[in-house]
Steps between C-alpha positions, in 0.01 A plus 500: 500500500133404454535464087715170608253313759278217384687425148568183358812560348800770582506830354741486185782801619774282544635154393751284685756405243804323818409419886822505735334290795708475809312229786588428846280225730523422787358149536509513889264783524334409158537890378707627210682900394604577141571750265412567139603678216246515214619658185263646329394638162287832606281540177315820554551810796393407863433579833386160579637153478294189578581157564422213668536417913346289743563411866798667482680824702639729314670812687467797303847622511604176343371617169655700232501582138808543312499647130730367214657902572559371834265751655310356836124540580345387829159405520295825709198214550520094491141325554439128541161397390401211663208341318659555161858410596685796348736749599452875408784681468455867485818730388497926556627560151424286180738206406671557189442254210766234428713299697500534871554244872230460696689352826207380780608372843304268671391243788258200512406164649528176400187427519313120548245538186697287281533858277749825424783382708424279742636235776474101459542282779749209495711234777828451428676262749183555719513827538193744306671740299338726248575554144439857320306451157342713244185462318391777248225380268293689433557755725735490761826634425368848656471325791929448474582837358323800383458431120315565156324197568337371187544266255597763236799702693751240398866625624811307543553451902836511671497311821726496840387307803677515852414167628680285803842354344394138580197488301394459147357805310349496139382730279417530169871515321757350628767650755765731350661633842514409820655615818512373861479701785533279817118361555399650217536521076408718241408350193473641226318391144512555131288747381172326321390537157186705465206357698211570689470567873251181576809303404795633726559191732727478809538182774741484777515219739676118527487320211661180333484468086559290255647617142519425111554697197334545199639408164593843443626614844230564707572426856198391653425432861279335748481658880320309754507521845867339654420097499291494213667541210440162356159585469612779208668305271149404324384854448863550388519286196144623392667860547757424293310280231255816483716747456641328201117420433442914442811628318402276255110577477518838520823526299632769764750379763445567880621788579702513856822346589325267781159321615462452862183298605442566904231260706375741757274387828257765541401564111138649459491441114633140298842689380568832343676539177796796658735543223800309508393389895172294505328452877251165537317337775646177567260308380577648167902473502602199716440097367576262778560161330393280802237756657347705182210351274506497133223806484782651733767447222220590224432835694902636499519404163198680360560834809887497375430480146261840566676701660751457250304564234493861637828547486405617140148552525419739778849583573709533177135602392268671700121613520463843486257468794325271745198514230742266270623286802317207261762561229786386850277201628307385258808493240711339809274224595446395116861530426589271795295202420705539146799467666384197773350296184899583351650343830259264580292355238384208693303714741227620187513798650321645179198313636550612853486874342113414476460506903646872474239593222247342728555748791521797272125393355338425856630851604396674136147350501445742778268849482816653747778354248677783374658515140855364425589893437375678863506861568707602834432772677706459847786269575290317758278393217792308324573206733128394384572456178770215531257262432404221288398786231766644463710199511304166388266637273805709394665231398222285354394806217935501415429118501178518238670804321842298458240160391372768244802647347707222496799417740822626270315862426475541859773403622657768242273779598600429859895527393438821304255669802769433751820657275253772405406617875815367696555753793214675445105427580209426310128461440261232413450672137915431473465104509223536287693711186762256548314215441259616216896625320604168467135289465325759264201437737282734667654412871346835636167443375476153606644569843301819625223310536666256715739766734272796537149313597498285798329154417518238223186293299362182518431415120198300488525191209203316355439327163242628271384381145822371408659831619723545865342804694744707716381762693683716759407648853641657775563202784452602830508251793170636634307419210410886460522632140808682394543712206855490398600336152817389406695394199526185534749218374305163410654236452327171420571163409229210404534148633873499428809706545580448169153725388609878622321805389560856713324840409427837717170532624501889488100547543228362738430174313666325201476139310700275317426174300490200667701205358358148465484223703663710776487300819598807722557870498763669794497861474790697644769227372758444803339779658723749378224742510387694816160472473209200591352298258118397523379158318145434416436148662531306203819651458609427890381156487731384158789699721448308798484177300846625319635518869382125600720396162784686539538693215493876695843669514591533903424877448158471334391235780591783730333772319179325495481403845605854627251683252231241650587580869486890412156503279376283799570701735332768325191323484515469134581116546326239755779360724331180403638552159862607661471200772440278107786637354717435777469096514609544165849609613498152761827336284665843468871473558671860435564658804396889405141364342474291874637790691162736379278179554583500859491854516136487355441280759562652799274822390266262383426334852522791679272737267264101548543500896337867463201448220415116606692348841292167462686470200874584604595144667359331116713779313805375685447173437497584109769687532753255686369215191634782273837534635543126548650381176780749542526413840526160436709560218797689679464384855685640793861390380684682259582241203828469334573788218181673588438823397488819643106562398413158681687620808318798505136300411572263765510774778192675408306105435571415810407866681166511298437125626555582862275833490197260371549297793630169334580277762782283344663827424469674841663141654773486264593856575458486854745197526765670286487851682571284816793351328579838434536619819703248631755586193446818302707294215304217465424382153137417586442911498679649238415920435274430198266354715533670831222750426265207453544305820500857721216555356358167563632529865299771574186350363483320809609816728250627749518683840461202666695311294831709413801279516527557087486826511803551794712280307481709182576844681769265657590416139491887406695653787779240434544558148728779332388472190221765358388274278396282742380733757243566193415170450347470814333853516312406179392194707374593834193656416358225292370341858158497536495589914402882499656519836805372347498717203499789762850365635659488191332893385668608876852305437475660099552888712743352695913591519504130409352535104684810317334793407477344121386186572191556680294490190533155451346417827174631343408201320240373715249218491155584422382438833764747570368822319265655781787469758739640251258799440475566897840516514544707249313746648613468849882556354426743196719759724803334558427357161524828317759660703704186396448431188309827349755675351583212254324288242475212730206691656296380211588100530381540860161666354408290231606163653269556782168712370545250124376193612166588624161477357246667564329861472497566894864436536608715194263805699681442816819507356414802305315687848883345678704720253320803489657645775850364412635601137845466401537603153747204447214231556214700319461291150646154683157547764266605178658163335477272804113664534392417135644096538237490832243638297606248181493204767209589634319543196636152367363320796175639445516359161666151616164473765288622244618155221264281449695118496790607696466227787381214238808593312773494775362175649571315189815645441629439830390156490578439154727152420805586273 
């Protein structure tokens, strides 16, 4: 029994090749029974049969093994092991090799931790009900039946539910049986085509829908809770327009009869991709046309168009193991701005794609990054790795690979990977082949370096004796030295798009001739490269001067303000020279290039109110001249035929305003959430500006002051709508009242705020952060029996240890944990750790620049 305790992976006797599942809740006393039937393919003689189980009872004489000769052996020894989730099966005699049933009976609960099978909570005509759900990814299913629970043991799954007659129940194919008995039904399904277990879905509660068809037959539908279902026609059309999207990209048709998209109210995740039966939040799944922003409608677009994208890739398709999980997300999230920028070209969401390779850098230009290709060892260690590795840099090297081999070839070597491993799983090295087939490139070579190391350069650029001088490093966000090299796509262009040249750097340092009469080099061009570029000044200077003329593509303006923030942080810039480069971007108008500039910002003046707090008040006034032109510009009103990207702009203007303390802003906001009260439909306060005046509101919250802050929980516990519920989450901690900040921490653990939504009650003011911290530690208990078994654990983690800065604080939090691991949080606390340190270090170097104060003053008080 011992040979089978502490592995990774399951011992290879057996493989399931059919499940029979048979499940029976009972949503009154939240518990479940069921049955299974696993045949299996026995490949070699044994005594022994392992699979996976968790928090589940299984009675011993519920378990059997039937031969394909019909002969029956009973287990003499059955062993749950707890900390590795499997269940040892031990037989007297050997099991013969072929064919055989393994049938397993078995009990469990449905449990509240939003995984396995568990229980939502919903009202329906008043009264709480509660819905029974299943989430599986990555590895949950064991925690619903006893199972061969890895990505690998694909099996088709045949499934029967015995549910309550008057409610809805959905699985993963559609009904093909069912049969009343008084109060209750039996339903039964068509049996699946060959999957894995992570992606067997059930639901069974109230629900409304909405419906359409695809062009060839596909029925697709929308459930939402009864009342809502309005609010699905949205991610309906994009369902259907996607669909259509894929068949034609990947040149393979989807595969089941039906689609159903379900909104579900207790979600811990955004959605999850279940084949043929996809589960969201309902934030991700449900557009309200009076009550939703445009980033709403933005967000079910892009979340709909991803987890569709997995319909082929990850489910049609799948990783061979968690240590390929990239090849799912990555692929997914890339795929899905393809297929926005195909419904929606208005939104440039091409150029919004640049805010999800800025998340994957800040995270990669850590020491505790881990590469895009990550060894597991345990299951607990795979929730860790859904991260912006494994799915925005993911996506950003398939976005520079795709730049580099050209859009038809890959698009092809996509097509011909998917036919090649449909219903089957496979590897990194698989994508690769199939790409350097059709491109006659090196794909492998090119791409180890990028999956298999954590970390990316920063290629420093200078001019030399007529020659360009490239030279590569490892970046890291500390400053430190790293020693990884890459090879590296340059692309280049010189004082006009026109002018192109690309090459790959493939050593330390390089050079190329520079052309005459120049006027400006950008590096990186469109930043389809994942990696930093670093510009001798001269260089910087012509750059910024290309900026103030408009002659930067929206992307490269981006690139070169984000590459300035990072190497500033760093301490390999002065934030003088960042805090320059920034009034360049004063007549900017595109909303993603805006978006990072506020962003910038607000790090900026908090990382300021640390290093210098005589200069923070001055830094604000810069910053509110900066965003005035575009306030000015777009004003509180939406404007007739507007777009979608100025809707979105306007919210986050206005929000960025208000946090600066502008006071025309905070009045105009204040008198509009008034008229908002008095009429929640009142033009003066439409959703793509409701953020902005909450957020004002409770600007001028205190404990002695509070009125604000009662009529937005008024707001909250009035509305029905998650989206809005959100909204005002995200906004309640940006008062600066510590004593009110500790309300709204208490009312975040309360019934009121679900289990998934706490998170976004983190966002805090700075004057927020040491009260945060103390209740933090006051509540880590209930904290980690709450949320500890899931990946939410980590947002709690690194939203509240992140923002601090300085070397006493990262040693207290370090002394804090050392008594309380939890294997689930162990590389989120080393992350959240290394940022103190990096802040701490950078305002050091901020107190440390000589001119800083001489150089704020006059561009605070500078006359545009």
């Amino acid at each position: 029994m011992d040979q089978f305790v502490g592995k990774p992976r399951l011992p290879k006797f057996a493989f399931p090749k059919r499940y029979d599942i048979r499940l029976k809740p009972d949503l009154v006393a939240c518990t479940f029974a069921g049955t299974v039937s696993v045949s299996l393919d026995v490949i070699e003689p044994t005594c022994f049969l392992v699979l996976n189980s968790a928090d589940l009872s299984v009675h011993n004489s519920s378990v059997s093994f039937t031969s394909s000769s019909s002969e029956v052996f009973q287990p003499c020894k059955l062993e749950l092991v707890e900390q590795d989730e499997i269940l040892v099966l031990e037989f007297p005699d050997k099991l013969p090799v072929g064919l055989g049933v393994l049938a397993i009976g078995f009990e469990g609960t449905l449990n509240d931790k939003m995984k396995g099978f568990y229980r939502s909570k919903y009202e329906h005509n008043g009264e709480k009900k509660n819905m029974a759900v299943t989430q599986f990814e990555p590895a949950d299913a064991r925690r619903c039946f006893p199972c061969w629970d890895e990505p690998a043991c694909k099996a088709t799954f045949k499934i029967t539910l015995d549910v309550p007659a008057d409610l809805v129940a959905l699985s993963n194919m559609p009904i093909v049986d069912e049969e009343v008995h008084g109060d209750l039904k039996t339903l039964h399904y068509q049996e699946s085509p060959i999957m894995s277990t992570y992606l067997v879905a059930v639901v069974i509660g109230l629900f409304d829908y909405v419906e359409d068809h695809t062009s060839d037959g596909v029925k697709v539908r929308v459930y939402c809770q009864v009342g809502k279902r309005d609010q699905g026609k949205f991610a309906l059309h994009v369902a259907v327009k996607t669909l259509e999207l894929y068949k034609e990209y990947f040149d393979t048709p989807y595969t089941l009869p039906k689609l159903d998209m379900i909104a579900i109210p207790d979600f811990a995740a955004g959605a999850m991709e279940n084949y043929g039966l996809v589960t969201y939040r309902e934030t991700a799944l449900l557009y309200d046309e009076q009550h939703s922003a445009a980033v709403n409608k933005q967000r079910v677009a892009t979340v709909v168009a991803h987890e569709l994208a997995h319909q082929w890739f990850g489910n049609l398709v799948t990783m061979e193991w968690w240590t390929h999980l990239w090849l799912n997300e990555g692929f997914a999230t890339w795929v899905s701005y393809l297929a926005t920028d195909g419904l929606f070209p208005e939104w440039k969401i091409w150029t919004q794609f640049l805010e999800e390779s800025t998340e994957g850098l800040r995270l990669d230009g850590l020491a505790e990054s881990h590469p895009i290709e990550v060894d597991i060892n345990h299951a607990r260690e795979i929730d860790e790795i859904f991260d912006a590795i494994s799915y925005r840099k993911g996506a950003s090297v398939i976005r520079m690979l795709q730049s580099y081999l050209g859009a038809e070839v890959f698009q092809k070597s996509l097509a011909a990977y998917i036919k090649k491993h449909a219903c089957s799983n496979a590897k990194t090295e698989d994508l690769w082949a199939a790409l350097e087939e059709k491109s006659h490139q090196p794909v492998n070579k090119l791409m180890t370096s990028w999956t298999k190391q954590m970390g990316y350069p920063v290629v420093s650029v200078k001019t030399s004796g007529g020659k360009l001088e490239f030279e590569q490093s490892q970046f890291l966000s500390s400053g430190a030295h790293g020693d990884g090299q890459w090879i590296v796509p340059i692309t280049l262009c010189c004082g006009s798009y026109d002018k192109n040249q690309n090459f790959l750097l493939e050593t330390k340092s390089a050079s190329v001739d520079t052309p005459d009469n120049y006027g400006w080099i950008k590096v990186n061009v469109n930043q389809t490269g994942f990696y930093r570029v670093k510009y001798s000044e001269d260089l910087e200077a012509q750059l910024r001067h290309a900026i103030e003329k408009k002659v930067l593509s929206t992307m490269d303006r981006y690139g070169l303000l984000d590459d300035t923030y990072a190497l500033c942080m760093a301490r390999q810039q002065f934030l003088t020279s960042l805090l320059t480069l920034m009034t360049a971007y004063r007549e900017e108008v595109e909303y993603t290039v805006l978006s990072n500039l506020i962003s910038i910002s607000y790090k900026v003046a908090r990382i300021a109110a640390d290093a210098t707090p005589d200069l923070v008040s001055d830094i604000k006034r810069f910053f509110i001249n900066l965003f005035q032109y575009s306030a000015e510009k777009l004003g509180w009103d939406a404007k007739p035929g507007e777009s979608h990207l100025e809707a979105m702009l306007r919210g986050e203007i206005l929000t960025v305003l208000a946090v600066f303390g502008h006071d025309l802003t905070l009045q105009e906001a204040c008198r509009r959430f008034d008229a908002f009260l008095n009429d929640r439909n009142t033009p003066l306060l439409p959703p793509d500006i409701r953020r902005a005046a909450y957020v004002a509101m409770m600007q001028n919250v205190s404990i002695s002051n509070r009125s604000g802050f009662d009529s937005l929980l008024k707001v909250y516990r009035e509305s029905d709508l998650s989206q809005e519920k959100t909204r005002i989450l995200a906004s309640l901690g940006s008062c600066p009242d510590p004593g009110v900040i500790l309300e709204v921490l208490n009312f975040v653990l309360s019934p009121e705020v679900r289990i998934q939504d706490a998170v976004f009650g983190l966002a805090v003011s700075y004057e927020g952060r040491e009260t945060t911290w103390e209740w933090f530690k006051g509540n880590w208990e209930y904290i980690s029996k709450t949320w500890g078994s899931g990946f939410l654990i980590t947002r709690f983690v690194s939203g509240v240890v992140s923002p601090f800065a300085s070397l006493e604080r990262a040693k207290e939090v370090e002394e804090f944990f050392s008594t309380r691991s939890n294997p689930s949080i162990t590389r989120t606390l080393k992350q959240s750790i290394e940022r103190v340190h990096i802040n701490a270090q950078w305002v050091q170097s901020i107190q440390n620049e000589k001119h800083l104060a001489e150089a704020v003053q006059e561009l605070a008080y500078r006359n545009y």
